[in-house]
BAVEXLO-607712 format. One record per residue (C-alpha): x, y, z; residue in one letter. Coordinates in nm, 2 decimals, m for minus. Each point is the difference from the previous one (the first is absolute). Example, Ala and Ser with C-alpha at 12.3 -4.5 7.8 and 13.67 -1.06 7.14 Angstrom:
// residues 2
{{1.23, m0.45, 0.78}, "a"}
{{0.14, 0.34, m0.07}, "s"}
//
This chain:
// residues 396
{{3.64, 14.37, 10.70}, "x"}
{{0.00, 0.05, m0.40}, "x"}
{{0.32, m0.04, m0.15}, "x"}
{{0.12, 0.04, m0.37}, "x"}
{{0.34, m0.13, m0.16}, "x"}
{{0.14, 0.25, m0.22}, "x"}
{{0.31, m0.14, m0.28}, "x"}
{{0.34, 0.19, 0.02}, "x"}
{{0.18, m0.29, m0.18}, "x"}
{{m0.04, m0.38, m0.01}, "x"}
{{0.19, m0.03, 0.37}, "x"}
{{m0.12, 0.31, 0.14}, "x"}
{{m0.35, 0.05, 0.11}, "x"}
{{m0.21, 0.34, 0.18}, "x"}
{{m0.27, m0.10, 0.23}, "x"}
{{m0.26, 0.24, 0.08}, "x"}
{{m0.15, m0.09, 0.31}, "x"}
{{m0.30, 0.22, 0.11}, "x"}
{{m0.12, m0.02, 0.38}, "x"}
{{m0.36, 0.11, 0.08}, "x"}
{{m0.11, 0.34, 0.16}, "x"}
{{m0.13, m0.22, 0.33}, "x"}
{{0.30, m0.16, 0.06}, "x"}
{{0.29, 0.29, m0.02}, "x"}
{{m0.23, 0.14, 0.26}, "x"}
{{0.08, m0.33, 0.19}, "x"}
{{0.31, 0.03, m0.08}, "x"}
{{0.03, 0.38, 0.13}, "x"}
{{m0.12, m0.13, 0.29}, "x"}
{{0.22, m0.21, 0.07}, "x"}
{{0.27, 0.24, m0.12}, "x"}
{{m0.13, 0.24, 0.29}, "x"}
{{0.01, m0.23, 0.27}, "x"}
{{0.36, m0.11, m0.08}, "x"}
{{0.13, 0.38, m0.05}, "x"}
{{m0.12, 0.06, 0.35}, "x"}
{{0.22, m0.25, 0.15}, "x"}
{{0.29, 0.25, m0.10}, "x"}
{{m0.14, 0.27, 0.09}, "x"}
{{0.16, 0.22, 0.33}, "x"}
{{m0.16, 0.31, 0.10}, "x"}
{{m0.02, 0.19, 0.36}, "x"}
{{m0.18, m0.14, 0.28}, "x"}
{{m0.03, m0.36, m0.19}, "x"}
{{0.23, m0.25, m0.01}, "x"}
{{0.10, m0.17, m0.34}, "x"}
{{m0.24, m0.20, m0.13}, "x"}
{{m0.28, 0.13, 0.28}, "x"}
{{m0.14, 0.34, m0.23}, "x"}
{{m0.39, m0.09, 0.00}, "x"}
{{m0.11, 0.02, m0.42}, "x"}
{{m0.25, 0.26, 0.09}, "x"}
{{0.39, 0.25, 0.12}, "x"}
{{0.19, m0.20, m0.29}, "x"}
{{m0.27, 0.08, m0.30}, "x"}
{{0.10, 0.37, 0.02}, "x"}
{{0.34, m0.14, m0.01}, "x"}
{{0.07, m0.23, m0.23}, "x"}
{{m0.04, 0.21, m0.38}, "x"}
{{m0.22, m0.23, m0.25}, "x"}
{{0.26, m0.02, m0.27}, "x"}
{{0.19, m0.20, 0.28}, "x"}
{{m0.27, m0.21, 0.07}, "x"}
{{m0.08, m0.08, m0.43}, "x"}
{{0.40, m0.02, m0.03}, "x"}
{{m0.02, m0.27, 0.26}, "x"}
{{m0.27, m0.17, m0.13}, "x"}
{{0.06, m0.01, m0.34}, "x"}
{{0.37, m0.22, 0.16}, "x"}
{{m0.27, m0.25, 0.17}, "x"}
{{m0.23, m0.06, m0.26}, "x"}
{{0.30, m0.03, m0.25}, "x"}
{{0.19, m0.28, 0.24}, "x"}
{{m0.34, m0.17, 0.04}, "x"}
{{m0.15, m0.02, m0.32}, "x"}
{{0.34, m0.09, m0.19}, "x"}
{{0.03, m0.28, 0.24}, "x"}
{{m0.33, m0.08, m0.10}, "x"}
{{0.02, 0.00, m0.35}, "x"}
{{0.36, m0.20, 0.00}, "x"}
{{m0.24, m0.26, 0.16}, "x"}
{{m0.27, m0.06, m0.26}, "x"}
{{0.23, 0.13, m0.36}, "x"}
{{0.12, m0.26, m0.18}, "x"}
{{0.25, 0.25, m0.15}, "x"}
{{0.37, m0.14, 0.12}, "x"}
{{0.14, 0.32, 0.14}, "x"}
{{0.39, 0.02, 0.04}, "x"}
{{0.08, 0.40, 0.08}, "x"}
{{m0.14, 0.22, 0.29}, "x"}
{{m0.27, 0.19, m0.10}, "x"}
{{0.01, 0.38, m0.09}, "x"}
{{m0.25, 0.17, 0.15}, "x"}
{{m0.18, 0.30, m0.15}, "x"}
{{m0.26, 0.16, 0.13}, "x"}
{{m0.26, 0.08, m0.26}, "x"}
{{m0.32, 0.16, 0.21}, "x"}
{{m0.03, 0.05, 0.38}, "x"}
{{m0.24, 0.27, 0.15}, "x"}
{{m0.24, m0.06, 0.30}, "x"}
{{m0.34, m0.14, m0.10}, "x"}
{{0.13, m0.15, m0.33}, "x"}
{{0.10, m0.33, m0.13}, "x"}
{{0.36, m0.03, 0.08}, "x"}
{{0.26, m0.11, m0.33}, "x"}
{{0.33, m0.12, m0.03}, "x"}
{{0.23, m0.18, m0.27}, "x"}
{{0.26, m0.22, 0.08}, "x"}
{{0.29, m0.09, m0.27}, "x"}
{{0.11, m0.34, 0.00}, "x"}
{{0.21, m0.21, m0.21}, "x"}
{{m0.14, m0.35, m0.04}, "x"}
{{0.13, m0.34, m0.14}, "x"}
{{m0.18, m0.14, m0.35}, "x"}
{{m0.01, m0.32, m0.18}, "x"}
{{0.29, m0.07, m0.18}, "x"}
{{m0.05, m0.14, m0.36}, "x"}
{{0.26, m0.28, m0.02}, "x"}
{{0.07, m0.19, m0.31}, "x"}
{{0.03, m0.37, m0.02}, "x"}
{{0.25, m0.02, 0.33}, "x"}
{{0.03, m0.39, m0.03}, "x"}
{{0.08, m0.04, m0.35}, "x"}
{{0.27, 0.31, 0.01}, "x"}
{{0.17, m0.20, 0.30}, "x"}
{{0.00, m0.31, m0.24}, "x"}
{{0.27, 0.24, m0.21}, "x"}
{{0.25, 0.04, 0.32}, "x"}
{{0.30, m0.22, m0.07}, "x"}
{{0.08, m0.20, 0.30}, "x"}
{{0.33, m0.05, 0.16}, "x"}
{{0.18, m0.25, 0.20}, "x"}
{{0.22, 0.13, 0.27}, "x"}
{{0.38, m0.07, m0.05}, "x"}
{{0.30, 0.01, 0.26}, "x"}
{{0.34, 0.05, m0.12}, "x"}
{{0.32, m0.14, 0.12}, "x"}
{{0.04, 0.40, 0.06}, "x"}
{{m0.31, 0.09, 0.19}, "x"}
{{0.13, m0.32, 0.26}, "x"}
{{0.37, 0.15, 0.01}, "x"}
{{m0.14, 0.39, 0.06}, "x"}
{{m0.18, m0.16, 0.30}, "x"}
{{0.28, m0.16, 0.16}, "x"}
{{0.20, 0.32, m0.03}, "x"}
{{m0.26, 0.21, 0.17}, "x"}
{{0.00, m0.27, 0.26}, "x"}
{{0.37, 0.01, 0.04}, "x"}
{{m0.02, 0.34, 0.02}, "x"}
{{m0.24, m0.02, 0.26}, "x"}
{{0.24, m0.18, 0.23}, "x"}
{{0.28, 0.23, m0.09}, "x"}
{{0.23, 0.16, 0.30}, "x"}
{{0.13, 0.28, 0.02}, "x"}
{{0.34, 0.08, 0.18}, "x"}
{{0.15, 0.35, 0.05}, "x"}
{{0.25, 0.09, m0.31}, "x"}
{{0.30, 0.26, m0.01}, "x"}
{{0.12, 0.17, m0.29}, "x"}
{{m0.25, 0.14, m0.28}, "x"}
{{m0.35, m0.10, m0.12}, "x"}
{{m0.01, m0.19, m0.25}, "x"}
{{m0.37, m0.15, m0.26}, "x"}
{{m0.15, m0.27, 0.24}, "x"}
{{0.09, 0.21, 0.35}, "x"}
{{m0.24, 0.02, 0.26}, "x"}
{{0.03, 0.41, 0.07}, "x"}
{{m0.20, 0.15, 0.32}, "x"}
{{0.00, 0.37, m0.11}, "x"}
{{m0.15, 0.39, 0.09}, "x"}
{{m0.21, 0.18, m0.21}, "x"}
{{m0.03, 0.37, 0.02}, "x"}
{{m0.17, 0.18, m0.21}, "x"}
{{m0.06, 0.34, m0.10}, "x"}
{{m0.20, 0.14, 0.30}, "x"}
{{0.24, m0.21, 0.21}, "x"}
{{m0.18, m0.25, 0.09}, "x"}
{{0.15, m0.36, 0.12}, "x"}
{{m0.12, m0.31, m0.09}, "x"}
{{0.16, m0.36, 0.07}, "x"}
{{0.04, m0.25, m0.33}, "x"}
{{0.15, m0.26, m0.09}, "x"}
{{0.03, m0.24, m0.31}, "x"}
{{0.26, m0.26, m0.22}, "x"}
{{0.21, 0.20, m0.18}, "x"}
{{m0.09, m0.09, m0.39}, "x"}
{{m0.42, m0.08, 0.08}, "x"}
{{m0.09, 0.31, m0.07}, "x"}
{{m0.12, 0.36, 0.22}, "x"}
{{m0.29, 0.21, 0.01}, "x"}
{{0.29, 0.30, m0.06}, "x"}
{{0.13, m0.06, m0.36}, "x"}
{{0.33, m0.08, m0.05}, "x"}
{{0.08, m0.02, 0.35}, "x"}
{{0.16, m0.40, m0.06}, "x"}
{{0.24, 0.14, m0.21}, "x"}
{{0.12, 0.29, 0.20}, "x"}
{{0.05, m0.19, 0.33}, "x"}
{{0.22, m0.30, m0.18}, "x"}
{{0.36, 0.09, 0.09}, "x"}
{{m0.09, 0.21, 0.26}, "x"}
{{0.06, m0.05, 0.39}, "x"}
{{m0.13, m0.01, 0.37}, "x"}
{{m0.07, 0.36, 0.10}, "x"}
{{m0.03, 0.15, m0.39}, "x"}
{{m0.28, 0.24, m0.13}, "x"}
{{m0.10, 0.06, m0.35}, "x"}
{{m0.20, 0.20, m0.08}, "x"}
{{m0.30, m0.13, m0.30}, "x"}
{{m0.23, 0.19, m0.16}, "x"}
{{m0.17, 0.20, 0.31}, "x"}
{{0.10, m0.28, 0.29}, "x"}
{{0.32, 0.02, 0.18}, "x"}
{{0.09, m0.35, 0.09}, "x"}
{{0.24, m0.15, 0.24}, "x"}
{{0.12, m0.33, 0.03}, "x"}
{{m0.02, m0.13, 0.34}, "x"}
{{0.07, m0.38, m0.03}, "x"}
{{0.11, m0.23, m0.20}, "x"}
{{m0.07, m0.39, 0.00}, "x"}
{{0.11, m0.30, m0.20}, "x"}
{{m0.27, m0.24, m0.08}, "x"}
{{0.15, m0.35, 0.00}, "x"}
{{m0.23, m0.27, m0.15}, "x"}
{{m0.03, m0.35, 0.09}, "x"}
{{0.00, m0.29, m0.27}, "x"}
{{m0.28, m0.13, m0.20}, "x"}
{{0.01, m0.39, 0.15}, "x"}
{{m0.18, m0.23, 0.22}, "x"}
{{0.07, 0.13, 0.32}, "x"}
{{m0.12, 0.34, m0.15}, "x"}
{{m0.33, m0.17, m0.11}, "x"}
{{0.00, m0.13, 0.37}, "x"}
{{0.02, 0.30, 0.17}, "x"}
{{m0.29, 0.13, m0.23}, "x"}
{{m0.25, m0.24, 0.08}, "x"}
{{m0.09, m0.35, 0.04}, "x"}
{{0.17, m0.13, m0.30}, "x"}
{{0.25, m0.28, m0.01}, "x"}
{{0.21, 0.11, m0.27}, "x"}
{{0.03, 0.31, m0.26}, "x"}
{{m0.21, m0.19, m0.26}, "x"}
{{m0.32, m0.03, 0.23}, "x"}
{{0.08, 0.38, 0.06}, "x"}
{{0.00, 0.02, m0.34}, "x"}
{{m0.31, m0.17, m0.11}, "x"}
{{m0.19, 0.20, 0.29}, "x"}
{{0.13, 0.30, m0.18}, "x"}
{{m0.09, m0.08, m0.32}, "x"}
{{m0.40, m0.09, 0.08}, "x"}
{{0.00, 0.35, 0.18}, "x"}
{{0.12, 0.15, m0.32}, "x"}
{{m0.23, m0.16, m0.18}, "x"}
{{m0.33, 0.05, 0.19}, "x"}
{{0.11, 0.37, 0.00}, "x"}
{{0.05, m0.03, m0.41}, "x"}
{{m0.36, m0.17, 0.00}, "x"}
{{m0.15, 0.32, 0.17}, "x"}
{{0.17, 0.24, m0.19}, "x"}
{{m0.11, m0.18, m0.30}, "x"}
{{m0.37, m0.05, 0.14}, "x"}
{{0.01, 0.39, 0.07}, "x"}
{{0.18, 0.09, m0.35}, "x"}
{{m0.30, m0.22, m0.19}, "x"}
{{m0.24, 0.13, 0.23}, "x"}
{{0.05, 0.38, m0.09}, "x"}
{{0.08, m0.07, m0.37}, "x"}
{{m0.38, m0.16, 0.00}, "x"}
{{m0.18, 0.28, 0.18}, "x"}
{{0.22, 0.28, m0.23}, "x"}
{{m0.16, m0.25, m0.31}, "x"}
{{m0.33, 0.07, 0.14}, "x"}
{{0.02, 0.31, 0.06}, "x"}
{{0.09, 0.13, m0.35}, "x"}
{{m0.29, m0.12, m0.13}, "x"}
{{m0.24, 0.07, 0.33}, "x"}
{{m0.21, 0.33, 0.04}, "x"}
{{0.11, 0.13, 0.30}, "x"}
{{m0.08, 0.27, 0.16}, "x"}
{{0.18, 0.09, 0.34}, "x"}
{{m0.11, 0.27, 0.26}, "x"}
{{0.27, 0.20, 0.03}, "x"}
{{0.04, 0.01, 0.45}, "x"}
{{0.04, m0.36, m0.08}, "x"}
{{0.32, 0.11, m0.19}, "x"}
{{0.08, 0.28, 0.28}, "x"}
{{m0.07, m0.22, 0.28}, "x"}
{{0.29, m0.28, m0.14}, "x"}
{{0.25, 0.26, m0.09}, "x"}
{{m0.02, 0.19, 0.37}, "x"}
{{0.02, m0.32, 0.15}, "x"}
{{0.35, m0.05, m0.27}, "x"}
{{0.13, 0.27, 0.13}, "x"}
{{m0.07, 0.02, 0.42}, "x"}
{{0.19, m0.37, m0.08}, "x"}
{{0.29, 0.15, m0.21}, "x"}
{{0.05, 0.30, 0.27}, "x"}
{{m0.03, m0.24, 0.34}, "x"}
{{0.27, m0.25, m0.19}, "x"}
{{0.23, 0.31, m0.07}, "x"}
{{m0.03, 0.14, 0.35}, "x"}
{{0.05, m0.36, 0.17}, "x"}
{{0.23, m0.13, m0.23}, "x"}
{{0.19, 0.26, m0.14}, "x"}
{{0.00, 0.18, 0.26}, "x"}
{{m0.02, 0.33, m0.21}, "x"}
{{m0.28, 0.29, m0.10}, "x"}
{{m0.22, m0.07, m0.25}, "x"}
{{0.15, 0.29, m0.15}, "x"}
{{0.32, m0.13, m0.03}, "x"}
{{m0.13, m0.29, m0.16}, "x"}
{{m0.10, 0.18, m0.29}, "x"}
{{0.28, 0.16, m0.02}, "x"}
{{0.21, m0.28, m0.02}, "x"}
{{m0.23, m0.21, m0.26}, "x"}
{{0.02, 0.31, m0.16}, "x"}
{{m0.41, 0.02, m0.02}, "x"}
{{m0.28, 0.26, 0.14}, "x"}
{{m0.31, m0.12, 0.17}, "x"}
{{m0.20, 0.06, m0.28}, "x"}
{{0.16, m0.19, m0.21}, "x"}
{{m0.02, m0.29, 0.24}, "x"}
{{m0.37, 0.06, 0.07}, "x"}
{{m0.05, m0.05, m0.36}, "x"}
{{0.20, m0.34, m0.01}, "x"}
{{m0.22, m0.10, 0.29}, "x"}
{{m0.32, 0.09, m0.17}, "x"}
{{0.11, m0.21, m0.26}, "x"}
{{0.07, m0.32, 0.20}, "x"}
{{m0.35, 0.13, 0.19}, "x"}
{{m0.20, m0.02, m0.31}, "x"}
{{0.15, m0.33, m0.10}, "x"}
{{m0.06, m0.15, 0.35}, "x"}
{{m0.41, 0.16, m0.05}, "x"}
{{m0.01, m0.16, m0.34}, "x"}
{{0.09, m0.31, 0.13}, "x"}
{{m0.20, m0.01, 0.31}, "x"}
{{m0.36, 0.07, m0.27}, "x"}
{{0.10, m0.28, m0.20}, "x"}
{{0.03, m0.23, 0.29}, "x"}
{{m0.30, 0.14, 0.16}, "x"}
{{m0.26, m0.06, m0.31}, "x"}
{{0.16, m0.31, m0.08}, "x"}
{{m0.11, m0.10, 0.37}, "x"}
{{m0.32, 0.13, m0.10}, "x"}
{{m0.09, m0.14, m0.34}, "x"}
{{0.15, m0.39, 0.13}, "x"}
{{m0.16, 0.07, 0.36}, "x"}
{{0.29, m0.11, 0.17}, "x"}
{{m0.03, m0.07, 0.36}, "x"}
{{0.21, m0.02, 0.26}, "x"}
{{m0.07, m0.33, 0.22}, "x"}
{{m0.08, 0.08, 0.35}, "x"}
{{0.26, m0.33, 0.15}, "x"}
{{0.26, 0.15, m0.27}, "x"}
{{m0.01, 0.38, 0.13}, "x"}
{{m0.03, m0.18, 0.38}, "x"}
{{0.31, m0.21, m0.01}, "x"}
{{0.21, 0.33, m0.12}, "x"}
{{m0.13, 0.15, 0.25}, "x"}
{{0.16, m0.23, 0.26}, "x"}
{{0.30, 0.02, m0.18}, "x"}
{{0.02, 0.32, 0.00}, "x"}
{{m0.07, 0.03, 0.41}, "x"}
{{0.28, m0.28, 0.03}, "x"}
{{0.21, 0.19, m0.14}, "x"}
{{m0.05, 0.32, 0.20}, "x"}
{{m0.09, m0.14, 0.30}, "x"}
{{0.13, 0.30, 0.21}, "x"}
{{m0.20, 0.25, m0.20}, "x"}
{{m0.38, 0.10, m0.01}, "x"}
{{m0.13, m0.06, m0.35}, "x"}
{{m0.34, 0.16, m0.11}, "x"}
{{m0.14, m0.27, m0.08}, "x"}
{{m0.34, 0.14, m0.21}, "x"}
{{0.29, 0.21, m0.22}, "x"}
{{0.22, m0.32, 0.01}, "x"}
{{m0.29, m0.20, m0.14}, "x"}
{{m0.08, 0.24, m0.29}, "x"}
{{0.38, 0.01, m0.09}, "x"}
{{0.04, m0.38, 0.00}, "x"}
{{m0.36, m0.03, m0.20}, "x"}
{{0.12, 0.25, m0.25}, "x"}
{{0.34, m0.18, m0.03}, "x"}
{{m0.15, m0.38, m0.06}, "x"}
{{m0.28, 0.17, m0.28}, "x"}
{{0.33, 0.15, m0.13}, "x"}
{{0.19, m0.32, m0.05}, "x"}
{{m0.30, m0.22, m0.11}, "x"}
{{m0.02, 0.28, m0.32}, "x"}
{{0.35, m0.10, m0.04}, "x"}
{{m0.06, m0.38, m0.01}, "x"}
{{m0.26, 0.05, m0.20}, "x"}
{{0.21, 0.18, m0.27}, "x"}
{{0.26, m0.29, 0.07}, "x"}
{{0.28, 0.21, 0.20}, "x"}
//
């Protein structure tokens, strides 16, 4: 097997892979023997025709065509074996000369990953100011009030709605179709506007908003309890609201701490980055927007509730336009993903076998009533420890 790379651009690669005369015969061959398992004619049954009845059969061009597919599956497999070309896209195949009694060629375009030219990673992470995370008086107090909202009651109300109502209501929209909602009057509605229209209004009363016909069909007043001790009890096992308090606040500020480790983590690698040759296969980019988007359309459906087409409508954007906003974060995410990978390469960071192992079991004792692949497990977890050594490394 002779094979010739061929430059399209620095990430995408032609390989010309020629297959000797000897062998296509081998493979038509084979070809034959595997068409004749399909093959049905009168006074046989399928799979029975002797090759001497199912040569007169079975046209030649059918025979090359299918043997041209074998010795393609084979020989790519074989050459992803021994290349030490890091291919990311399927290959196209092209077919460049096949006739019986010849040397059989075929290209296959692939995009590939490169070596990233960094710049001096460690000294630009020197340059990231560092900051302490800080909890507010506020941040304690917002807590407590989605706790105490949490706890709330609701008891069936008379009279009209009014901003902090619990309404159960019917939507109907322009095809006439039903769907069941509800929400806190003043929080806010997928439908614009509709918090506004439905204060003052009553048990039984449509409005109609935009293209949705609504009607209320309960009303509920949420009574909260108080912010004190036996509030705090009733939460947890805390003896007072000040240890409910203090728990609240080292929540808050472990979450602070991550967003912060995040926040300094992304401003380093966008540092790196803009002074980094890069150059990024473009199905990488493809691959992280689709997988965007089958996310954004399963959320809508599940959550929503609604078409993905009424979800445009209503943010008021087309699917291109939202394609594009994911190619962006797509090409961002593949940026980041090459700098972290050559990094990992030019420090040889490894992932320790008893590190990656005790994830592992943490990961099973977590899920204990699931079946976990645990080969693709294992490469997950190795790629996530190499990723967070790069980070230590850059001190985040």
């Amino acid at each position: 097997m002779k094979t010739e790379i061929k430059d399209i651009s620095p990430t995408k690669k032609k390989i010309e892979i020629e297959i000797k005369a000897e062998d296509l015969d081998l493979f038509c061959s084979k070809a034959f023997k595997e068409l004749i398992k399909d093959l049905e004619l009168p006074g046989f049954r399928k799979g029975m025709v002797p090759e001497s009845v199912a040569k007169d059969k079975i046209s030649e061009n059918s025979i090359l065509g299918y043997a041209a597919e074998l010795a393609v599956n084979q020989k790519w497999g074989e050459y992803l074996k021994q290349t030490d070309l890091e291919i990311v896209s399927q290959p196209i195949i092209e077919v460049i000369k096949l006739a019986k009694g010849n040397p059989f060629v075929f290209s296959a375009e692939v995009e590939i990953l490169i070596e990233t030219k960094l710049p001096d990673y460690k000294a630009i992470a020197k340059t990231i100011k560092k900051e302490e995370a800080v909890v507010e008086e506020k941040d304690i107090n917002d807590a407590l009030l989605w706790l105490q909202q949490s706890r709330a009651t609701a008891k069936d109300k008379e009279g009209n709605v009014e901003k902090g109502d619990f309404v159960e209501i019917t939507i109907t929209d322009k095809e006439n179709k039903e769907q069941k909602d509800a929400f806190v009057i003043g929080k806010g509605h997928f439908i614009k506007g509709l918090d506004e229209a439905l204060e003052g209004a009553s048990i039984g009363e449509e409005k109609q908003i935009e293209d949705y016909r609504v009607r209320i069909d309960s009303v509920k007043k949420i009574e909260l309890p108080e912010i004190n001790d036996d509030l705090a009890k009733v939460l947890g096992k805390f003896d007072n609201l000040e240890a409910l308090k203090k728990n609240i606040e080292e929540g808050i500020k472990q979450e602070k701490e991550m967003a912060l480790k995040q926040k300094q983590r992304a401003e380093v690698l966008e540092k790196i980055a803009a002074k980094a040759k890069i150059e990024i296969p473009s199905c990488l980019i493809q691959r992280e927007a689709k997988g965007l988007l089958d996310n954004l359309q399963n959320r809508v459906k599940n959550e929503l509730n609604i078409s993905f087409e009424e979800y445009l409508a209503q943010t008021k954007k087309t699917l291109e336009q939202v394609t594009k906003e994911f190619e962006k974060i797509g090409e961002d995410r593949v940026r980041n993903f090459l700098i972290i990978r050559q990094i990992i390469k030019n420090e040889d960071i490894k992932a320790p076998e008893e590190e990656v192992n005790t994830r592992m079991q943490e990961i099973i004792a977590n899920y204990p009533n699931q079946e976990i692949d645990s080969e693709r497990a294992k490469l997950y977890i190795e790629d996530e420890v190499r990723t967070e050594k790069v980070f230590e490394l850059l001190g985040f």
